[in-house]
C-alpha positions in Angstrom: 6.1 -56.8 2.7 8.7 -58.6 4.8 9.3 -62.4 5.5 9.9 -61.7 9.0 8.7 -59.3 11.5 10.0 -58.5 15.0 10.7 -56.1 17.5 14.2 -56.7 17.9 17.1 -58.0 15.5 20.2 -58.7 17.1 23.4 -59.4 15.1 25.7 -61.9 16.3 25.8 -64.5 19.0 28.5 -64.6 20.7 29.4 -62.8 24.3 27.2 -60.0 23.8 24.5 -61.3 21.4 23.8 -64.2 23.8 23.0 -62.3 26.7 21.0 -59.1 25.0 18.8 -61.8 23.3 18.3 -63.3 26.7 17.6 -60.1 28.4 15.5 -58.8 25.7 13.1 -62.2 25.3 12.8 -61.7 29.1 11.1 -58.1 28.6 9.2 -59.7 26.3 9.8 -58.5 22.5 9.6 -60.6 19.7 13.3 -61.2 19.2 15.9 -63.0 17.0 19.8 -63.1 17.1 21.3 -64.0 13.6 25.0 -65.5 13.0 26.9 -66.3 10.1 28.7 -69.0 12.0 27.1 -72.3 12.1 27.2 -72.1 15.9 27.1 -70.1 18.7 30.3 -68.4 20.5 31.5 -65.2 18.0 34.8 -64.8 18.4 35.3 -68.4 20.1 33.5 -70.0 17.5 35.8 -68.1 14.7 39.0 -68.2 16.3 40.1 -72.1 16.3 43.7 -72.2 15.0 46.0 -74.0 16.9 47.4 -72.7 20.4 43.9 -70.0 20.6 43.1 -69.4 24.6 41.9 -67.1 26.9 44.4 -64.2 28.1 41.9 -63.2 30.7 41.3 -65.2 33.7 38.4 -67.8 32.8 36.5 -67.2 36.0 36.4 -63.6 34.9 35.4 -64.0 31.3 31.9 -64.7 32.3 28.8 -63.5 33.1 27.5 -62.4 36.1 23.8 -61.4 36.4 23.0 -65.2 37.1 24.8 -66.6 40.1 23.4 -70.3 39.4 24.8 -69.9 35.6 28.1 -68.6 36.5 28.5 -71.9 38.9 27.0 -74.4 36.9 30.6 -74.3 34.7 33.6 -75.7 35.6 37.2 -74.1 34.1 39.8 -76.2 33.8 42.8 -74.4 33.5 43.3 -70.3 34.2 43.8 -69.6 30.4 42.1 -72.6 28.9 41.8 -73.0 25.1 39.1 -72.5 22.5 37.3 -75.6 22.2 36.6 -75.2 25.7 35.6 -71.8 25.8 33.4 -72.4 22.8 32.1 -75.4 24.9 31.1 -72.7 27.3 29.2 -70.4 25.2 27.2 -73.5 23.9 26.7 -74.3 28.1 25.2 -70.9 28.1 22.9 -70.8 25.0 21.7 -74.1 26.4 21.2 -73.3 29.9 19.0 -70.1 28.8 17.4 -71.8 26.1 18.2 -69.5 23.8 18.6 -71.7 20.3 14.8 -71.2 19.7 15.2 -67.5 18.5 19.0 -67.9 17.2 19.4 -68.3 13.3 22.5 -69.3 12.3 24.4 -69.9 9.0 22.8 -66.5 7.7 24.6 -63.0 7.0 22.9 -59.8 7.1 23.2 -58.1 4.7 21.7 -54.7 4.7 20.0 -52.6 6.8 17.8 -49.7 5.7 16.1 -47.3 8.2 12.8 -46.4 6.9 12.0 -42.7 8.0 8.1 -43.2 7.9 7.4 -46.3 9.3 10.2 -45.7 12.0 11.4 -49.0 11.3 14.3 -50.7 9.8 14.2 -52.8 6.9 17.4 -56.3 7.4 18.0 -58.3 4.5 19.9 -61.7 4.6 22.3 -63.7 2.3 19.6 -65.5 1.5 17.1 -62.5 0.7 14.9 -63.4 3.5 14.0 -59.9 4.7 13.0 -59.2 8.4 11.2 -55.6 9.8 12.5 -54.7 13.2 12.3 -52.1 15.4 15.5 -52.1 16.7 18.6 -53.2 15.5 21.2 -54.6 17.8 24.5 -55.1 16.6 26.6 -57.4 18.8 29.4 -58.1 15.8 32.2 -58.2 18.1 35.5 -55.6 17.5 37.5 -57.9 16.3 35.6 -60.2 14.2 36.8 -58.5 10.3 39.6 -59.8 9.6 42.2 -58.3 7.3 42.7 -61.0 4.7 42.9 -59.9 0.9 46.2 -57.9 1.4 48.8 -59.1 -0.8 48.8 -59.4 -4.9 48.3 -63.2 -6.0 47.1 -64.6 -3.0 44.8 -66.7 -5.3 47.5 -68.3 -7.0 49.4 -69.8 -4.0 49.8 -73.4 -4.9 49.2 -74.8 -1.3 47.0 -74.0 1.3 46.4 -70.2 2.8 44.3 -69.2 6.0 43.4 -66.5 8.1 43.5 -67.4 11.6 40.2 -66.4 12.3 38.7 -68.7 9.5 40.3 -72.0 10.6 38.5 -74.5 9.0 36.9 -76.7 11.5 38.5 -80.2 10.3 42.0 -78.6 11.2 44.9 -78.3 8.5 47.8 -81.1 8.3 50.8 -79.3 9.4 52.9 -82.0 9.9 56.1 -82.4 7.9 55.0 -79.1 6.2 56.9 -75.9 5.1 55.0 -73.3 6.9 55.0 -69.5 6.7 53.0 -67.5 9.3 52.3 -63.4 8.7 51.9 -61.4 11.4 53.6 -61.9 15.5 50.8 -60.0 17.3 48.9 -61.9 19.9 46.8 -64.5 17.7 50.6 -64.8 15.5 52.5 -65.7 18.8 49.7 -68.5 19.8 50.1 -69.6 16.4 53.7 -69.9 16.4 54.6 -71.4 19.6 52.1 -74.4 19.2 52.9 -75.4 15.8 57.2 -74.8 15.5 57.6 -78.3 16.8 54.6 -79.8 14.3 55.9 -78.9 10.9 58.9 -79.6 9.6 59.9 -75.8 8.8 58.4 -72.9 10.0 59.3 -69.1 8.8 57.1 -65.9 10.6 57.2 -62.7 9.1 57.9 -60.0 11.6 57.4 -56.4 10.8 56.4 -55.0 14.1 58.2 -56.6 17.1 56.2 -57.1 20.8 57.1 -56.6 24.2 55.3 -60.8 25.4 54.4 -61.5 28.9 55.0 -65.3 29.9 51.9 -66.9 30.7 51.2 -68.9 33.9 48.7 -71.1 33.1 47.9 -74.0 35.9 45.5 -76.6 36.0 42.5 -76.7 37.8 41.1 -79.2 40.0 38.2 -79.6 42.4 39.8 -77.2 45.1 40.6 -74.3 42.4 37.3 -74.3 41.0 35.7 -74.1 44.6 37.9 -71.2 45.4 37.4 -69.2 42.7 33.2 -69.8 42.7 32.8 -69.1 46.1 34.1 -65.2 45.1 31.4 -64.8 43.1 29.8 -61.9 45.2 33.2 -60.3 45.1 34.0 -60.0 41.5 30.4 -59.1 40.5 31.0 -56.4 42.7 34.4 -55.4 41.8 35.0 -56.3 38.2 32.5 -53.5 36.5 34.5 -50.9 38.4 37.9 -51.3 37.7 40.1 -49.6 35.0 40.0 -52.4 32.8 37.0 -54.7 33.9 40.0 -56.9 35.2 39.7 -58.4 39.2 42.9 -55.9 39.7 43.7 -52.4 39.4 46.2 -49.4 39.5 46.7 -49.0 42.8 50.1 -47.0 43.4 51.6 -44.2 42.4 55.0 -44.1 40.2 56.4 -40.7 42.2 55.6 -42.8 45.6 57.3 -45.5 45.3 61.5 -45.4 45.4 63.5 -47.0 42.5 64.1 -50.4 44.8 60.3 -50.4 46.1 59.0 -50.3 42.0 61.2 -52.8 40.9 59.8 -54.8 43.9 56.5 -54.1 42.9 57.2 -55.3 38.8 59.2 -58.2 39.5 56.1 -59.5 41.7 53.8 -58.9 39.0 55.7 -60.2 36.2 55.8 -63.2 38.3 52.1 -63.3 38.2 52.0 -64.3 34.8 48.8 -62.6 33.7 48.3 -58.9 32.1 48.5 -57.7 35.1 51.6 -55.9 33.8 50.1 -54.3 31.6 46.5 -53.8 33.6 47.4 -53.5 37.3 51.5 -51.8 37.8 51.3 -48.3 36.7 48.7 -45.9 34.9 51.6 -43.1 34.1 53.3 -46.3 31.5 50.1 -44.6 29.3 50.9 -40.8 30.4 54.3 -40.1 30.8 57.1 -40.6 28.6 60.1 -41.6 31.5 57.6 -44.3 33.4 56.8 -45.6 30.0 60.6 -46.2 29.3 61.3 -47.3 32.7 58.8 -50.3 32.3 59.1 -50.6 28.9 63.3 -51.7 29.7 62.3 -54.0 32.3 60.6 -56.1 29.8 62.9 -55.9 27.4 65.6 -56.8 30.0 63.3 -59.9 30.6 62.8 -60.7 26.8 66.8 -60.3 26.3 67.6 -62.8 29.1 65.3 -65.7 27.3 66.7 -64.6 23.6 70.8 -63.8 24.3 71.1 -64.0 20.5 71.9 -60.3 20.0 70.0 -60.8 16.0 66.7 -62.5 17.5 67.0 -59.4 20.0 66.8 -56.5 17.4 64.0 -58.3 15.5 62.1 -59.3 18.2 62.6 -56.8 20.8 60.6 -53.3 20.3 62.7 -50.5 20.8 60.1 -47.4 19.3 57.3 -47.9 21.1 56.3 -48.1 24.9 55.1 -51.4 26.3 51.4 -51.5 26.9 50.7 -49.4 24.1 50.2 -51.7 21.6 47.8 -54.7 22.6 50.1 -56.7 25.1 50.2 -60.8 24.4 51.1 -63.5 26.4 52.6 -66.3 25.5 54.1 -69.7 26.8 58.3 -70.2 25.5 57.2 -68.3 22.4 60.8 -66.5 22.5 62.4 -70.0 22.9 61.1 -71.6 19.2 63.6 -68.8 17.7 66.0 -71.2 19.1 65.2 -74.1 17.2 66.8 -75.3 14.0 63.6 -75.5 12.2 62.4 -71.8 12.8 63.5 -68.9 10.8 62.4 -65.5 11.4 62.7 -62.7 8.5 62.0 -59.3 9.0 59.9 -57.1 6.9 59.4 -54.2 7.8 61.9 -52.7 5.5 61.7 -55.3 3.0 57.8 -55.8 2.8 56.3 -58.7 1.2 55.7 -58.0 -2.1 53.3 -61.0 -3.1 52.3 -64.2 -3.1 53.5 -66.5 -5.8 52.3 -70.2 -6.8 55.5 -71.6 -4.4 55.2 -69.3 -1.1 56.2 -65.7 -0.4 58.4 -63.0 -2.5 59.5 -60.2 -1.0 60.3 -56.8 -2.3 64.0 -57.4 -3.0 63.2 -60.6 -5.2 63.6 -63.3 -2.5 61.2 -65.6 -2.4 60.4 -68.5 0.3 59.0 -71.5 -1.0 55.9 -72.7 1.3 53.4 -75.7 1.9 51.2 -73.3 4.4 50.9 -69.9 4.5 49.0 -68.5 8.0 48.0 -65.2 7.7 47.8 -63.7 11.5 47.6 -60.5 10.0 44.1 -59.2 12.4 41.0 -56.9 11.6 39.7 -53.9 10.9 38.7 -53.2 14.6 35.8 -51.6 15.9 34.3 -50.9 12.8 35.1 -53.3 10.3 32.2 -55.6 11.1 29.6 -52.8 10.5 30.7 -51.4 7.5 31.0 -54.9 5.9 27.5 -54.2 6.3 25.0 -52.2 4.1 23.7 -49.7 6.7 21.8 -46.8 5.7 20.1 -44.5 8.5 17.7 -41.6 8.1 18.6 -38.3 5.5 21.3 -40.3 3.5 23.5 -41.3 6.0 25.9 -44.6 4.8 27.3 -45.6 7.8 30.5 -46.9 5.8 31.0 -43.3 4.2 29.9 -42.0 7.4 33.1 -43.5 9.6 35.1 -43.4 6.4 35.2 -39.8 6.7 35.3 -39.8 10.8 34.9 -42.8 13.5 32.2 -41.2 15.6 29.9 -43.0 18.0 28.2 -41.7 21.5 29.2 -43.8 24.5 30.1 -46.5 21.7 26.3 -47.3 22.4 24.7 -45.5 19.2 26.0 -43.1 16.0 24.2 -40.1 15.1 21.9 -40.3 12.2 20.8 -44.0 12.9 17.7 -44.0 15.0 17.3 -47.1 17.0 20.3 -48.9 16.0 22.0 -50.0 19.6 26.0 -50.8 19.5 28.1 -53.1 21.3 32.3 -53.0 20.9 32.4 -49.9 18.5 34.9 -47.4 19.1 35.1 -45.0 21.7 33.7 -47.5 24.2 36.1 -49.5 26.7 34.8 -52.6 24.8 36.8 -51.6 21.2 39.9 -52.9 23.0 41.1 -51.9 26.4 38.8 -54.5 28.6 38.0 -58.0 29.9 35.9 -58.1 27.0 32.6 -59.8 28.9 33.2 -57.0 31.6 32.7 -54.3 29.0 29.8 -56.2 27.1 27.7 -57.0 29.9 27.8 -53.2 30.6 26.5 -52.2 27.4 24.1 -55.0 26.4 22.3 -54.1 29.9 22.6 -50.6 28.8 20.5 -50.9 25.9 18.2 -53.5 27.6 17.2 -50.8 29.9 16.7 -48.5 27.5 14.6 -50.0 25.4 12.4 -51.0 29.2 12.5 -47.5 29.3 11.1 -46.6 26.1 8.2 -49.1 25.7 7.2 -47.9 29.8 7.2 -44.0 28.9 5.4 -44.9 25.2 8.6 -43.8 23.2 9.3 -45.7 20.1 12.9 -44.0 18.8 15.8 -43.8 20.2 18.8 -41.6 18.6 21.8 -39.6 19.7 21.7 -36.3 19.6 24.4 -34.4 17.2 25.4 -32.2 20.4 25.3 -35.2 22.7 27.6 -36.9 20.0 30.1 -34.2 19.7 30.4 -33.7 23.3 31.2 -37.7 23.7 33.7 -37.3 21.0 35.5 -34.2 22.4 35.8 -35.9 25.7 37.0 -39.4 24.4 40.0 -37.1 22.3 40.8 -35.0 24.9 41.5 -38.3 27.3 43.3 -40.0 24.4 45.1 -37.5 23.6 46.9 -36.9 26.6 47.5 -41.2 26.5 50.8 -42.7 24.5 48.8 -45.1 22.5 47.5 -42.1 20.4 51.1 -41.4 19.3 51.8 -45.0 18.9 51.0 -46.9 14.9 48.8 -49.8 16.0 45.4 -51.4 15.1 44.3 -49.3 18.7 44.3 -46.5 16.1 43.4 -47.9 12.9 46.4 -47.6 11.5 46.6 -51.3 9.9 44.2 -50.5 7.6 45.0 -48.2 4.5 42.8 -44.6 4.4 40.8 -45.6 7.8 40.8 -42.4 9.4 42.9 -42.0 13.0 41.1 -41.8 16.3 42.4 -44.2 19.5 39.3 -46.7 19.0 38.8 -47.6 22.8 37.7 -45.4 25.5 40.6 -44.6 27.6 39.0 -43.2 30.7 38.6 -46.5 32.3 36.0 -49.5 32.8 34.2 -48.0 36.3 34.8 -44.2 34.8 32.6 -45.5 31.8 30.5 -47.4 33.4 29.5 -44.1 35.9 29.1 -41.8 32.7 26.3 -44.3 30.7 24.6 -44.8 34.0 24.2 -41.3 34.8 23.2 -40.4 31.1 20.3 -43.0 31.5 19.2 -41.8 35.0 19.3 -38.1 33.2 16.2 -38.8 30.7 19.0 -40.3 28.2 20.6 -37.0 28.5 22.7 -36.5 24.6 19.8 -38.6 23.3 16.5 -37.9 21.8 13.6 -40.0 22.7 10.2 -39.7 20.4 
């Protein structure tokens, strides 16, 4: 017999596992959200190394079913940094009272579908076992990080961190020989906060990315009036755009002449968002020439801040398109390659080959002696988070075998062969990558709040995809990736950062509204590609 027994469990409680606990106490059920963190916030609770911050706008990154909530906080910057964002998520699970039902500091586990009862069976860290009717998992994409990836990691004399398990008291960098892994978008935070902390800094650069410059101003009592007072306007707007964001695509490459586009980037360069990335031109995903085009205006930019023709071939990507990796921003990250304290090696072909008691050896016997090492080396995304999990659905199906053969989901909202188990930010959803993350997780955690209305109204007690419905999902999300330049492209969009995960563009690629329309109209079909019973 169980310790615990409820009608919903709901796995993490950040972004998404705040808000489907809310909506799912307000139905009614019997509910719990359980964390491993010893707060609320997910990924802002996690993700507290030095320089971490918003790259979408803060007055985007938040909900919007509650009008009062949504003006009761006060930004104070455009990008503003994590102890302030976490501050926020802590605003929220306050102002919806919703610490009563969370249980933090506790793992799950397992969780084991139990084909008579209809019911799945959650086991915690702790043994505590809890019988659910539906399990929610609101884990976060990237929220697994890639840490044990080097031989004698164990041995390293000083001090070595993921950046997504910063401990809390902070790390004394100061006067330290530091060594950070990785230059994607958490590595360039990382980097240009601390080069003019520690008294020697050396990143590891295998994969060089095309950096936006961050504008980032303050906000004061006028700003934060302006942007509340369009509260009508972006809960209209944002759950219809391509990428959740409050812009869009809006012209076409082949209508434009050659002065009238580089009009049009220059403006939005100057903008100092993604809106590069987001808002200039869908064909930089489609078309080979466009993607070139773009991709040498940013290098042109990037070459004009470096002029060191050396820090311009390491740092500068020349095979790949820009926007097909993730895109970062950053604020004079280019400029610490300047400094005498900074050294950049590449490693791409001269890998690292371990870590020794003094620092990092790489694979031609040189070795850098260290104080610090910072691993910004990301996750498995998408799936990483479940299948650190014991998960076992109906007729023997492991869901780590499962996507360890083939990443399948429908609508990123459910898997075949897992009856009542609900998804949030799993692949082939917007929400595994390419959106303004609370956008995308609003959508889907009032997906599955309606659904579950909808089931306890019309008597139903299971939900589960339907194989068919499944396969049609999964031959529409390929065919639309395949025809984008991200599915040519080696990045953690395709899982390529992690050795034998299999290959399939892990985000949605049809667009925010385009996804939004297709759950929507599934739902008002009878859950049409899903079987109700």
């Amino acid at each position: 017999m169980a310790d615990t027994t409820l009608d919903a469990v709901v796995i993490g409680a950040g972004v998404a596992g705040l808000y489907e606990l809310h909506m799912l106490r307000e139905q009614g059920l019997d509910v719990r959200a359980y964390d491993a963190a010893t707060g609320v916030g997910g990924t802002w609770y996690w993700n507290r190394y030095p320089g971490a911050r918003f790259d979408s706008e803060a007055y985007i990154y938040q909900y919007l079913f509650d009008e009062e909530l949504y003006k009761g906080w006060s930004w104070s910057q455009r990008f503003p940094g994590q102890a302030e964002i976490e501050q926020w998520l802590n605003y929220v699970a306050d102002a919806l009272d919703l610490r009563r039902d969370i249980q933090l500091s506790t793992v799950i586990e397992s969780a084991v579908w139990d084909p008579d009862r209809q019911r799945w069976l959650v086991t915690t860290g702790d043994g505590e076992t809890i019988d659910t009717q539906f399990l929610i998992t609101c884990c976060g994409m990237l929220s697994a990080p890639m840490t044990d990836l080097f031989p004698g990691q164990a041995d390293f004399a000083g001090q070595l961190v993921h950046t997504s398990r910063w401990p809390k008291e902070g790390i004394e960098l100061t006067g330290k020989r530091v060594g950070v892994i990785g230059n994607g978008a958490t590595g360039i935070q990382v980097i240009q906060t601390i080069a003019d902390e520690v008294d020697e800094l050396t990143v590891f650069i295998r994969t060089p990315q095309y950096a936006l410059p961050m504008k980032n101003p303050s906000y004061g009592p006028d700003e934060v009036a302006a942007y509340k007072s369009r509260f009508d306007e972006l809960r209209a707007t944002l759950p219809h755009t391509f990428t959740g964001f409050e812009y869009d695509f809006t012209d076409a490459w082949e209508d434009l002449t050659p002065d009238e586009r580089r009009a049009k980037l220059e403006d939005i360069y100057d903008n100092g968002s993604l809106k590069l990335w987001l808002a200039s031109f869908a064909e930089i995903f489609s078309d080979e020439q466009v993607s070139e085009e773009v991709s040498e205006f940013v290098r042109e930019k990037m070459r004009a801040r470096l002029q060191d023709p050396d820090l311009c071939d390491l740092l500068i990507p020349s095979d790949y398109g820009f926007g097909t990796h993730r895109v970062p921003l950053e604020t004079d990250y280019l400029e610490v390659y300047h400094r005498d304290n900074v050294k950049a090696v590449a490693v791409k072909d001269n890998p690292i080959a371990k870590i020794v008691p003094e620092g990092i050896e790489l694979t031609d016997g040189t070795r850098y002696e260290l104080d610090v090492i910072i691993m910004a080396t990301g996750f498995d995304a998408g799936t990483g988070a479940l299948t650190r999990i014991d998960i076992r659905g109906r007729d023997g199906h492991v869901l780590k075998e499962d996507w360890g053969r083939d990443i399948r989901t429908t609508m990123g909202l459910m898997v075949h062969g897992y009856p009542n188990m609900l998804t949030t930010a799993v692949p082939l959803a917007p929400s595994a990558a390419l959106c303004n993350m609370t956008t995308c997780l609003q959508q889907q955690t009032e997906w599955i709040s309606e659904a579950i209305r909808h089931m306890r109204t019309h008597g139903k007690s299971v939900i589960e995809p339907t194989a068919e419905g499944e396969a049609a999902w999964v031959a529409h999300h390929d065919e639309l990736a395949d025809a984008n330049l991200i599915s040519k492209t080696n990045s953690w969009y395709v899982g390529s950062n992690v050795p034998g995960k299999p290959r399939r563009v892990l985000s949605y690629v049809g667009g925010v509204g385009a996804y939004r329309e297709a759950t929507l109209e599934a739902a008002a079909a009878g859950y049409k590609g899903f079987a109700l019973n």
